[in-house]
C-alpha positions in Angstrom: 18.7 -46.2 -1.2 20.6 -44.3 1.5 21.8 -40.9 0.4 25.6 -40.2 -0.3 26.0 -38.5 3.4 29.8 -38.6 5.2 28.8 -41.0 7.4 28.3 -43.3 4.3 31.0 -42.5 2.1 33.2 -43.6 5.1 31.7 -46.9 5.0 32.4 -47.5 1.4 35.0 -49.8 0.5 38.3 -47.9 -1.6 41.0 -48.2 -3.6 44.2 -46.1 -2.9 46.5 -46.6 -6.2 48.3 -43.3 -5.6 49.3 -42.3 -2.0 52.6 -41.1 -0.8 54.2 -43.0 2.1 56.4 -40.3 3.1 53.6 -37.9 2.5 51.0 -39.6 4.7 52.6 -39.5 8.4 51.1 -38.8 11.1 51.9 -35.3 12.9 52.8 -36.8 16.2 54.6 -39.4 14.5 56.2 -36.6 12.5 57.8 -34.5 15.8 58.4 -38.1 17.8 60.5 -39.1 14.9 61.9 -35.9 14.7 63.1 -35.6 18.0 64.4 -38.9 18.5 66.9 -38.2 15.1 67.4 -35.0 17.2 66.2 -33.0 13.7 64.8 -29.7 14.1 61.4 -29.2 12.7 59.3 -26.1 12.1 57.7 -26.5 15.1 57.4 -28.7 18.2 54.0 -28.9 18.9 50.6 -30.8 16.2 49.0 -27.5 15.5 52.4 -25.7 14.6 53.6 -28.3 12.1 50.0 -28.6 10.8 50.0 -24.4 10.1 53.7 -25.0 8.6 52.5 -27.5 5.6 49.2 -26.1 5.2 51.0 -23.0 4.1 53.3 -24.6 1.7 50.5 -26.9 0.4 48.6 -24.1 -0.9 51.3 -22.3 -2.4 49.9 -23.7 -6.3 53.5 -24.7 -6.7 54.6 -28.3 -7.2 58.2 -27.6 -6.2 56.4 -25.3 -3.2 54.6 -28.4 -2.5 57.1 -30.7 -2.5 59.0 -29.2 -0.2 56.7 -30.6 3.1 58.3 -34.1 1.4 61.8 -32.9 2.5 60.4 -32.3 6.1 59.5 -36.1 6.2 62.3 -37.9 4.5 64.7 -36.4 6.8 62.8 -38.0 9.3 62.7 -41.6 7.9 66.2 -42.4 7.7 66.4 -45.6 9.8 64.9 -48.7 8.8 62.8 -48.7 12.3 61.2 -45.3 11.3 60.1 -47.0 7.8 58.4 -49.6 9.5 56.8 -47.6 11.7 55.7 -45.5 9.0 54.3 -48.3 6.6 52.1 -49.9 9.5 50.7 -46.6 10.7 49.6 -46.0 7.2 48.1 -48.9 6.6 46.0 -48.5 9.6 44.9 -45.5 8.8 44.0 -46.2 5.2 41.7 -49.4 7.2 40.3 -46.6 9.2 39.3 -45.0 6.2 37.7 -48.2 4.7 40.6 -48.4 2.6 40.4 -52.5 1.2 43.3 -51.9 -1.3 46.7 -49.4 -1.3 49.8 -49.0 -3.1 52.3 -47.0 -1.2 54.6 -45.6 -3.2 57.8 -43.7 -2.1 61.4 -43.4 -3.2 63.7 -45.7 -1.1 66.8 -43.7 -2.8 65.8 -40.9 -0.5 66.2 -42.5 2.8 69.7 -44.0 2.9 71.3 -41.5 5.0 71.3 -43.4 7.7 73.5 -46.0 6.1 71.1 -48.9 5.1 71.1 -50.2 1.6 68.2 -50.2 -0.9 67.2 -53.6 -0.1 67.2 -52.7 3.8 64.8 -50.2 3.5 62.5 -51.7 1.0 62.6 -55.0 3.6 62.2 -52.3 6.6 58.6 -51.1 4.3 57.5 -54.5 3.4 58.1 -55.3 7.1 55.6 -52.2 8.3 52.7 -53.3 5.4 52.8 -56.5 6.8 53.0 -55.6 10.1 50.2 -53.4 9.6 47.8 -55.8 7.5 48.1 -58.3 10.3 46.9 -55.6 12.6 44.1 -54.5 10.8 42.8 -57.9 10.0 42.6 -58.5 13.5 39.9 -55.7 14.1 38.0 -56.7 11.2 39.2 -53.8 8.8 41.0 -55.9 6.2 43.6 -54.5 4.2 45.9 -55.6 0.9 48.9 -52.9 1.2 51.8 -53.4 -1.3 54.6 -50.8 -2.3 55.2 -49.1 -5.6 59.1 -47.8 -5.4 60.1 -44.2 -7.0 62.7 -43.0 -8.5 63.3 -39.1 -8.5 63.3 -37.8 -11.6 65.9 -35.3 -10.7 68.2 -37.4 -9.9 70.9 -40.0 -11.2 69.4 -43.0 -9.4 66.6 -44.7 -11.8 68.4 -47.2 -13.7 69.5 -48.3 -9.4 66.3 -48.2 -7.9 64.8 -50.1 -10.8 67.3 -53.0 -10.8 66.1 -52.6 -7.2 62.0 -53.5 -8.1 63.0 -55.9 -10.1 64.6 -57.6 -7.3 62.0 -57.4 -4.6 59.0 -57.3 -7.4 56.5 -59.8 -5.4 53.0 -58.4 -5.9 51.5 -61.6 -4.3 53.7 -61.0 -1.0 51.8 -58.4 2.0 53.7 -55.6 1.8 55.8 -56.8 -1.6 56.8 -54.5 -4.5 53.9 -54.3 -7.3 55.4 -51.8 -9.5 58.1 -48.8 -10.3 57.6 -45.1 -10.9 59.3 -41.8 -11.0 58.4 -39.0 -8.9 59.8 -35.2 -8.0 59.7 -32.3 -9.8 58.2 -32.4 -13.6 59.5 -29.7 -15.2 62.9 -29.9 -16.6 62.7 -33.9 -16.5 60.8 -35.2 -18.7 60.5 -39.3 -18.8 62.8 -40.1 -21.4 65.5 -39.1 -19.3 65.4 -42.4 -17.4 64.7 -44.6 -20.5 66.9 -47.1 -19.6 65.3 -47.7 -16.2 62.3 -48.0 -18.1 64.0 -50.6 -20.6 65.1 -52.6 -17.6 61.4 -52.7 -16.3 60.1 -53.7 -19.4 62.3 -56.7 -20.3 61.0 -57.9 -16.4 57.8 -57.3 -17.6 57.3 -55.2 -14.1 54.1 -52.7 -14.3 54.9 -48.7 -14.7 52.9 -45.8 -13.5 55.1 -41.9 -14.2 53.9 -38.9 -12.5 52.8 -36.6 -15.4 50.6 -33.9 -16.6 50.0 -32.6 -13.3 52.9 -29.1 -13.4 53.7 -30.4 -17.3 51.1 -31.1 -20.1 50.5 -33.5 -23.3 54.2 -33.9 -24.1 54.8 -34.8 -20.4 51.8 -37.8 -21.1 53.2 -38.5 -24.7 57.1 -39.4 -23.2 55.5 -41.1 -19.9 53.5 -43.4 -22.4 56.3 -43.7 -25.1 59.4 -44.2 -22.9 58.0 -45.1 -19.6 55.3 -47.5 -21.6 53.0 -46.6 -18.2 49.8 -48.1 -18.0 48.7 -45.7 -15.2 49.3 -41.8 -15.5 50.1 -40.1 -11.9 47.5 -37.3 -11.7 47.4 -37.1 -15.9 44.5 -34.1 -15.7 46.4 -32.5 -18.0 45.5 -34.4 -20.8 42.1 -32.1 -20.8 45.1 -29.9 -22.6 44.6 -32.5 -25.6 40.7 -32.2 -25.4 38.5 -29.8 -27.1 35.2 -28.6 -27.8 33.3 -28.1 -31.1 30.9 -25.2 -32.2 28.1 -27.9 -30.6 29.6 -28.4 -27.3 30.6 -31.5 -28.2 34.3 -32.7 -26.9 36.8 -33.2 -29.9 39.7 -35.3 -28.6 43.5 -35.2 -30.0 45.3 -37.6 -31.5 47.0 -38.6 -27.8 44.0 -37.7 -25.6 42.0 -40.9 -28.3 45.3 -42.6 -27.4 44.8 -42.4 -23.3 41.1 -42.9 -23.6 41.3 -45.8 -25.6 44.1 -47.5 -24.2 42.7 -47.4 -20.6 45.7 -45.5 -19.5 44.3 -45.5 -15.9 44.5 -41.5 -14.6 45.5 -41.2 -10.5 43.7 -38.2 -10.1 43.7 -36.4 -6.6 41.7 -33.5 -6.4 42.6 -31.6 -3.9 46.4 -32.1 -4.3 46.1 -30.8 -8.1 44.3 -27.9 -6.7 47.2 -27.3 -4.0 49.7 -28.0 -6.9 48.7 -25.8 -9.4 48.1 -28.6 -11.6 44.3 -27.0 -11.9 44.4 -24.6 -13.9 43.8 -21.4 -13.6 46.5 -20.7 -10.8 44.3 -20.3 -7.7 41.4 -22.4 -9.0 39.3 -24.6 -6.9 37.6 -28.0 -7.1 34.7 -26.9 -9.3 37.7 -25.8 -12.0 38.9 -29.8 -11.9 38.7 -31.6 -15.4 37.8 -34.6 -13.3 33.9 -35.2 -14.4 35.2 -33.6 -18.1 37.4 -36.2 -18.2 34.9 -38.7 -16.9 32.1 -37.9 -19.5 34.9 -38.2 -22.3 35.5 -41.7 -21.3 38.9 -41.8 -19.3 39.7 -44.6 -16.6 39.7 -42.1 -13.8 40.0 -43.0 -10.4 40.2 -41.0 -7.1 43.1 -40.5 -5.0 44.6 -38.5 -1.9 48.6 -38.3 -2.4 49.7 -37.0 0.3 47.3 -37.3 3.4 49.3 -34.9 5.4 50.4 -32.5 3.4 46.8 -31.8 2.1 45.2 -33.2 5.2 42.2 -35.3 3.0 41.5 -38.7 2.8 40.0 -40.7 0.2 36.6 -39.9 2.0 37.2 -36.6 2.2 38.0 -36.8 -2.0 34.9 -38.3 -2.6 32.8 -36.1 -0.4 34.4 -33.2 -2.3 33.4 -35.0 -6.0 29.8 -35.6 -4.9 29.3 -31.9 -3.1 30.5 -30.8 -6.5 29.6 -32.9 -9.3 27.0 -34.5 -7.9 27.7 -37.8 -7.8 25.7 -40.8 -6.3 26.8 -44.7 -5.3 27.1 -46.3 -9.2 29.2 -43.7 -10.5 31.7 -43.8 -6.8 31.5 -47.4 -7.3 32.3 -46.8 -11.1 35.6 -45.4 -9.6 36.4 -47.5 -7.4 36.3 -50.9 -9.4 38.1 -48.8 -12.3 40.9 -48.5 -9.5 40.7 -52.4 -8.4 41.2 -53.6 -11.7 43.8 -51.2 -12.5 45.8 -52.4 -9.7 48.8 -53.9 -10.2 48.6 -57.5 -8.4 48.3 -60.8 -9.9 44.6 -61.3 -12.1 43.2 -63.1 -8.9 43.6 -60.9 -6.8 42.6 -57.9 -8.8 39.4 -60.2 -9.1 38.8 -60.3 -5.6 39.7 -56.7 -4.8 37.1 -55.7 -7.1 34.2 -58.4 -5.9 35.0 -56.4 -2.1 34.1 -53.5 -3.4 30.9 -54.5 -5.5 30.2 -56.5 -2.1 30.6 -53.1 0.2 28.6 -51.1 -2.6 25.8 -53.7 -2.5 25.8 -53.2 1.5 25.6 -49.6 1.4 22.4 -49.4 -1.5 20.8 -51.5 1.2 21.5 -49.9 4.3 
């Protein structure tokens, strides 16, 4: 059996449910974008702009964090830049041996320009396509849909869900699979866009709600109540709601035996919750992550990246950091991995034949 090296881990076959469009560009394609909307950026040069969000990324502050999301929105305001965008991403994700993403973003951000929310949600779909075509010319297969946000700050939920329930057409490259809000946590708790929600659920479309990354169990408890999510963005703080005995053994809560149970999926990405703060103690590293906790307690976890650029990883560069820490070899990666595929939010078949990929690519690499 070949050892879990880099060179491996890049070969593996993976399943991106929670990565941020806008927070996935390119550097180049940030400052040609950039310069062509005549915006100014923090700097004109790769290295500059890289130094600019690395700073900001490791400020353990969500809002801090989010602030490298501004820099890229402002960017994307024309339905061309959105295209470009989506099929860039998607061939980066194939360069990663990505077989399965959901791109989310939040189309209500990137209207300046004048296009409605069905332009650039057409202008995204466009980019997916573009960009599975591309990569299934070279061999690297990829299924890319888009998840649409809402920001949870703003007034827009109820609109941008109408919206997915429109253009919901997981079975179409590059279609809308599902609906989530996104932004900053504290302050704006889930129920405040219960009748988005409602609207989802009488279309029977699939939620996922960012929660329990800066905000803990009550965050969870509304996502799961009003949102009725079946996936938790990040969710590592429900290790809040998880306890241990005089034995050592864990004692869960009433909602942690809820999330477990359930198979409320947790979208866990490492290094962003350390860059967030969502980690606790403030400053804390990898090693400090309730990921393998939350593992040996029985949760659906699954390994993600967010935002590529903003805390320049990859899903290989995720998983390398799991296995340099926790050990892990190729059953428990692939353990993630088909938790992920069969989490995603397609159409049974398809799930089905994400998930045989990866036990095929697994089965290659134990071989090898």
């Amino acid at each position: 059996m070949s050892p879990v090296t880099d060179a491996v881990l890049a070969r593996l076959p993976k399943v991106a449910l929670h990565d941020h469009l806008d927070g996935g560009l390119r550097p180049r394609t940030v400052l040609e974008l950039g310069s062509e909307a005549g915006v100014r950026l923090p700097s004109a040069d790769v290295d500059g702009l890289r130094a600019w969000i690395a700073e900001r990324a490791a400020a353990g502050s969500l809002e801090e964090y989010l602030r490298c999301d501004e820099l890229t929105v402002i960017v994307t305001q024309r339905p061309d830049a959105l295209t470009r965008i989506a099929r860039e991403a998607v061939e980066d994700l194939a360069a990663d041996g990505v077989v399965y993403a959901e791109l989310r973003w939040a189309p209500e951000a990137c209207r300046a320009g004048g296009a409605t929310l069905d332009e650039v949600i057409a202008a995204v779909r466009r980019g997916l396509a573009e960009g599975m075509e591309s990569t299934a010319a070279v061999g690297r297969p990829v299924i890319a849909r888009q998840l649409l946000c809402a920001m949870r700050n703003g007034p827009h939920s109820r609109e941008v869900a109408e919206a997915t329930v429109r253009h919901h057409d997981p079975a179409r490259p590059g279609g809308v699979v599902g609906f989530d809000i996104a932004g900053p946590e504290s302050g704006f708790p889930p129920s405040l866009h219960r009748d988005a929600f409602d609207h989802l659920a009488r279309h029977s479309v699939p939620v996922t709600v960012h929660a329990g990354e800066s905000e803990g169990p009550a965050s969870i408890a509304s996502a799961l109540a009003d949102g009725r999510a079946l996936r938790l963005g990040h969710g590592i703080r429900i290790a809040e709601d998880v306890e241990r005995d005089e034995h050592g053994d864990e004692v869960l809560g009433e909602l942690a035996v809820r999330v477990r149970d359930e198979g409320i999926v947790l979208e866990t990405s490492p290094t962003s919750n350390v860059h967030t703060g969502a980690v606790r103690p403030w400053g804390a590293a990898i090693e400090q992550h309730p990921f393998d906790r939350l593992r040996r307690a029985g949760f659906a976890v699954t390994v993600n990246t967010d935002n590529r650029l903003t805390s320049a990883t990859s899903l290989t560069r995720e998983l390398a950091e799991l296995v340099r820490v926790f050990g892990y070899g190729l059953d428990d990666l692939e353990r993630f991995q088909r938790t992920a595929a069969r989490a995603a939010f397609l159409p049974p078949a398809e799930r089905v034949r994400v998930e045989q990929v990866v036990t095929s690519g697994f089965a290659v690499a134990r071989t090898a």
